[in-house]
C-alpha positions in Angstrom: 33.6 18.0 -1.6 35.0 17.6 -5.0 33.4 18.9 -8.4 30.8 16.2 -9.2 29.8 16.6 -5.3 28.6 20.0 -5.9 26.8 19.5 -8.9 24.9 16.6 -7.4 24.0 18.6 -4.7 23.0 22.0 -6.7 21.0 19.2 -8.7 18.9 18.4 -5.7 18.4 21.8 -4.4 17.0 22.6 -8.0 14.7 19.3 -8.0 13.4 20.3 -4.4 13.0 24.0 -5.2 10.6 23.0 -8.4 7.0 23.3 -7.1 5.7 20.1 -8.7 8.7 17.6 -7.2 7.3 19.4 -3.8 3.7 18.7 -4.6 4.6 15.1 -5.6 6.6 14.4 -2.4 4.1 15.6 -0.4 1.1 13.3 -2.3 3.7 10.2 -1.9 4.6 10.6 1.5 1.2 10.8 2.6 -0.1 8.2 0.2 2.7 6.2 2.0 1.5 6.7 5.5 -1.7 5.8 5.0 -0.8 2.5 2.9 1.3 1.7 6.1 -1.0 2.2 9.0 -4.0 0.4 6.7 -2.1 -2.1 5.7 -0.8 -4.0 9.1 -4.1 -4.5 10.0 -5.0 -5.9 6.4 -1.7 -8.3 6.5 -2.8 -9.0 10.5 -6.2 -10.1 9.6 -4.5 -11.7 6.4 -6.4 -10.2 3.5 -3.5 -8.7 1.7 -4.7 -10.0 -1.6 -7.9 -8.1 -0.9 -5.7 -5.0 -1.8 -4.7 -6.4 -4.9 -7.9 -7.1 -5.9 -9.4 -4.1 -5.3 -6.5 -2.0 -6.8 -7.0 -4.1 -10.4 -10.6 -3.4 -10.0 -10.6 0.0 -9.5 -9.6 0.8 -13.4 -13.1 -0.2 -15.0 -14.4 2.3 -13.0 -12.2 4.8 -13.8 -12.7 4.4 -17.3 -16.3 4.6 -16.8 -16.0 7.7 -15.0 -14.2 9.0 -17.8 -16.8 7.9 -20.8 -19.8 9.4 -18.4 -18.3 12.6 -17.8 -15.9 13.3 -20.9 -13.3 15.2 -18.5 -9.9 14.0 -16.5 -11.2 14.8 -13.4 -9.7 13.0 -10.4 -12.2 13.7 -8.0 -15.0 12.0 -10.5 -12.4 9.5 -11.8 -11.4 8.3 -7.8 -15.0 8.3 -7.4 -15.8 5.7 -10.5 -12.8 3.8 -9.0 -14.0 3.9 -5.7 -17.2 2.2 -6.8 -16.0 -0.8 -8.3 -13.2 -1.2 -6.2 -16.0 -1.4 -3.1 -17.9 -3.5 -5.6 -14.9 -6.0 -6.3 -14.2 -6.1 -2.3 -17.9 -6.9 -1.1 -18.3 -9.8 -3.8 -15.0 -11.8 -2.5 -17.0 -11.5 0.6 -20.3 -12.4 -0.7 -18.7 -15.0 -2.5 -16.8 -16.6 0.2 -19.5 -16.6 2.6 -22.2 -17.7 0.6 -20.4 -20.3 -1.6 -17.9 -23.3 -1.5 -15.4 -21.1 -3.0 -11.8 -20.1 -0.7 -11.1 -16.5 -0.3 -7.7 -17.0 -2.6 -9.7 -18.3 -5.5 -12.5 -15.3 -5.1 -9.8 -13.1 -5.5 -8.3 -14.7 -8.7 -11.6 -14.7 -10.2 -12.8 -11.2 -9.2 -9.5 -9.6 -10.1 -9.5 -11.0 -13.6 -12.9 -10.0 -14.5 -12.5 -6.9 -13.3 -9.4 -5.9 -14.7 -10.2 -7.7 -17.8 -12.9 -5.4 -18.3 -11.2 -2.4 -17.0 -8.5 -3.0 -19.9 -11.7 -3.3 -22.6 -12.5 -0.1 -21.1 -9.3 1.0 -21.5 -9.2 0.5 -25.3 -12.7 1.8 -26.2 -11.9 5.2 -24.2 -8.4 5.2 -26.9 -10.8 5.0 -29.6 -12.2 8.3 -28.6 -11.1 10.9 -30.3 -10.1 12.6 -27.2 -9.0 9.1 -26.0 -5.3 9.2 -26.7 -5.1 12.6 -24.7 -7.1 11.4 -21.8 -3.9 9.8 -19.7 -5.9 6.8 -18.6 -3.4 4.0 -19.3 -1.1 6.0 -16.7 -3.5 4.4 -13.6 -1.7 1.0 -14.8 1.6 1.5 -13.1 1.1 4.7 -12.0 2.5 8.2 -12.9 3.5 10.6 -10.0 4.8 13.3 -12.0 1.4 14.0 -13.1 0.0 15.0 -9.7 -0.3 18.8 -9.1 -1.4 20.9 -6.5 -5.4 20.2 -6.6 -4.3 16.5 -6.4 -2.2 16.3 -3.8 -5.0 18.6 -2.1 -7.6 15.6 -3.0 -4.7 12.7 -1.7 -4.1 14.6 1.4 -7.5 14.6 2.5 -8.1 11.8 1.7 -5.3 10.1 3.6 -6.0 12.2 6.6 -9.3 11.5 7.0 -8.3 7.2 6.4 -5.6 7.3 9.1 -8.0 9.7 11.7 -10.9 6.8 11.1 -8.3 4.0 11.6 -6.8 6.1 14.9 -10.4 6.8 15.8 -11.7 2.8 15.8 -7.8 1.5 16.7 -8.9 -0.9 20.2 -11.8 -2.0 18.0 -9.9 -2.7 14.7 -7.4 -4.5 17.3 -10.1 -6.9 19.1 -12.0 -7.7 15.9 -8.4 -8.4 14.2 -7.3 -10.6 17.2 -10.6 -12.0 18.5 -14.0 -11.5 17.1 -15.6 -13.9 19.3 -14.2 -11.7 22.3 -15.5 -8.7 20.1 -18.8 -10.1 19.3 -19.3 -11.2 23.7 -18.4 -7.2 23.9 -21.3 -6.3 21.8 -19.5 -4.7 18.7 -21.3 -4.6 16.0 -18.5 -7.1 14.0 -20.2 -6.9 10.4 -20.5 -3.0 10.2 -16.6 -2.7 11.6 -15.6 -5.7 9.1 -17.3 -3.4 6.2 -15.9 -0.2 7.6 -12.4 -1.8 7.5 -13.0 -2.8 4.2 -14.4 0.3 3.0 -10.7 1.9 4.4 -8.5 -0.2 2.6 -10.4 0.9 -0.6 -10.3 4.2 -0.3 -6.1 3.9 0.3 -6.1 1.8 -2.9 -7.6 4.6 -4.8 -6.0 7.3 -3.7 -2.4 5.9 -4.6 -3.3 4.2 -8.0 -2.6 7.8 -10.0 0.7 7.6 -8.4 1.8 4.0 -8.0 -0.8 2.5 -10.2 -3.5 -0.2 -10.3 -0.6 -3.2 -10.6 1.9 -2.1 -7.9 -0.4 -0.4 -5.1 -0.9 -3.8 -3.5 3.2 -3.9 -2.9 3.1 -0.6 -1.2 0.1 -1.6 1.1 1.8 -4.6 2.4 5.8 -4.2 2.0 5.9 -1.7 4.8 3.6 -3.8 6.9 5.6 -6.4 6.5 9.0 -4.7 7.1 7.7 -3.3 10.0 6.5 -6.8 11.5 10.3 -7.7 12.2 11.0 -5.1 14.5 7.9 -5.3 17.2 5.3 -7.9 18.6 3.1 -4.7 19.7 0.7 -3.8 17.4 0.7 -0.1 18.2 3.8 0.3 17.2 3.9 -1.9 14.1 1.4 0.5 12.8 3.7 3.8 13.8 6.8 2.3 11.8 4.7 0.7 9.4 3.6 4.1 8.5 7.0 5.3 8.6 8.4 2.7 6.1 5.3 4.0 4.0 6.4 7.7 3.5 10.1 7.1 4.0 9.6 5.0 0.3 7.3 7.6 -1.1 10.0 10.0 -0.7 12.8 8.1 -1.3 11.3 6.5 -4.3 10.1 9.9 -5.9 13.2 11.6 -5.4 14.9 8.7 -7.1 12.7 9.1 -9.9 12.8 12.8 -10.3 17.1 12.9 -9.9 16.8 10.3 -13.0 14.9 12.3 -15.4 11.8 10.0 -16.2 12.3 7.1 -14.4 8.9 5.8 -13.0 8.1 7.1 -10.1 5.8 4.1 -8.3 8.4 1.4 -9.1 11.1 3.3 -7.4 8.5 3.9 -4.3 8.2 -0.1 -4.6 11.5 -0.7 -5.0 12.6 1.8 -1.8 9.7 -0.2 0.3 11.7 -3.9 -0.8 15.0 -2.5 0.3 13.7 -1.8 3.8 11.9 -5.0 3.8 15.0 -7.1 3.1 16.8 -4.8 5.8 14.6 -5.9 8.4 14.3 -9.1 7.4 18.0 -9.7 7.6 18.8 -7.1 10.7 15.9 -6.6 12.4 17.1 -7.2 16.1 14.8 -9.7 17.3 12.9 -11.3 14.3 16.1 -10.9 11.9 17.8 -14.0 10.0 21.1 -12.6 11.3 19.6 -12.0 14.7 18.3 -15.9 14.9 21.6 -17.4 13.6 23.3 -15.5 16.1 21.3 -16.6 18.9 21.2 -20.4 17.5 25.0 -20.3 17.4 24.8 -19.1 21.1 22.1 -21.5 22.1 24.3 -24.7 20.8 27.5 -23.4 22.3 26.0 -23.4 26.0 23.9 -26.7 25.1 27.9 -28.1 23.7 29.3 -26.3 27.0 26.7 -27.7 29.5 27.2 -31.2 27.9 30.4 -31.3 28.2 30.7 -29.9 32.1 27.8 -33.1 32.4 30.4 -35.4 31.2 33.3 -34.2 32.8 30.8 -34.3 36.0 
């Protein structure tokens, strides 16, 4: 091990012996397990933009919470967002079931409204006198090295009690995701699991905004999801290495951040949760590009071999 060697390593023994780097790997890793497990059923039942949505309009009610209150609590801040973010979620639903109007065009319009008025928000709480020191522009893209103890403390419960609910209600999160007529013949009552499941993917949204951020937390619901797709057809286990993508890039991604001196945390998580996607997409064993050339090139050799023993025949 030469010289640089060592001092790369000492470097990382000093970033993981600092309490906050600890307390920030913990919050990411479990903000990323619960963004995985949530979101395979949201890209399953195919309302991945939902998340998007609801991430964007989760900032006006932050910034409400903050010109009620006067404080940078994240309890009462998570709460404001967890409002509007329900709000935004259940008027794409309203919308699409009571109007002409397709879901993807609900979203587009809810979103901007939202968010545009989140960002008027925004700009009114920096006229504040205590508006410049109130950190609020950090739920954009996110800012991980902020979270301390009584954070991770809020993020962690939170995250346990979203991935106990989902573990709780999995065979009826399957059926309803699968078949909801089969669901509905079983007697389940479709329209309070359909707002339960939305209510879940909410509350993951707004627990990883402070550290991804209102723009990117939509990426980190669905990349792992996706990733994890390639390597199974069973359901169960998408959602076990789903999860696992999830808190491998929360860890991977902070570290990143923290060995680079101010880089942005939530993009690096982002970025980690992209590099495992394009991994599987190109290696994944069954589902893989590589995988499916391979088998084409083996497929056409026997179909060239068989025609040509047919011939010879």
């Amino acid at each position: 091990m030469n010289k640089n060697e060592v001092i790369e390593m000492n470097s990382i023994m000093l970033m993981l012996s600092d309490a906050n780097t600890q307390w920030v790997l913990v919050g990411t890793l479990l903000l990323g397990l619960a963004s995985g497990v949530l979101g395979s059923f949201a890209l399953l039942r195919k309302q991945s933009l939902i998340g998007d949505a609801v991430a964007h309009a989760a900032l006006p009610g932050i910034c409400i919470a903050f010109l009620l209150t006067g404080e940078r609590s994240l309890i009462v801040l998570l709460i404001g967002a967890t409002i509007t973010g329900l709000l935004s979620a259940y008027c794409i639903q309203y919308i699409v079931s009571s109007t002409i109007i397709k879901e993807d065009t609900a979203i587009c319009l809810i979103l901007s409204v939202f968010f545009g008025f989140g960002i008027v928000l925004l700009t009114k709480v920096q006229q504040l006198p205590s508006g410049n020191k109130s950190g609020l522009d950090a739920f954009i893209f996110g800012q991980a090295a902020s979270i301390v103890g009584s954070d991770v403390k809020v993020m962690a419960g939170a995250a346990a009690i979203l991935v106990f609910i989902t573990a709780i209600l999995f065979k009826e999160f399957k059926v309803i995701t699968f078949d909801p007529e089969f669901a509905k013949g079983l007697g389940l009552p479709i329209g309070f699991l359909n707002f339960l499941f939305i209510s879940l993917l909410v509350g993951v949204v707004v627990v990883g905004i402070q550290a991804v951020g209102v723009i990117l937390m939509a990426a980190l619901l669905i990349t792992p999801a996706i990733a994890a797709r390639y390597w199974t057809n069973s359901l169960s286990k998408m959602i076990v290495i789903s999860g696992m993508f999830g808190a491998f890039s929360g860890v991977v991604g902070t570290m990143i951040s923290a060995l680079g001196q101010g880089l942005p945390t939530g993009p690096f998580i982002v970025v980690t949760a992209t590099a495992i996607f394009v991994i599987s997409m190109l290696f994944a064993p069954e589902r893989g590009i590589i995988a499916k050339k391979i088998k084409q090139k083996i497929y056409y050799k026997q179909l060239n071999e068989a025609g040509t023993k047919g011939r010879v025949s």
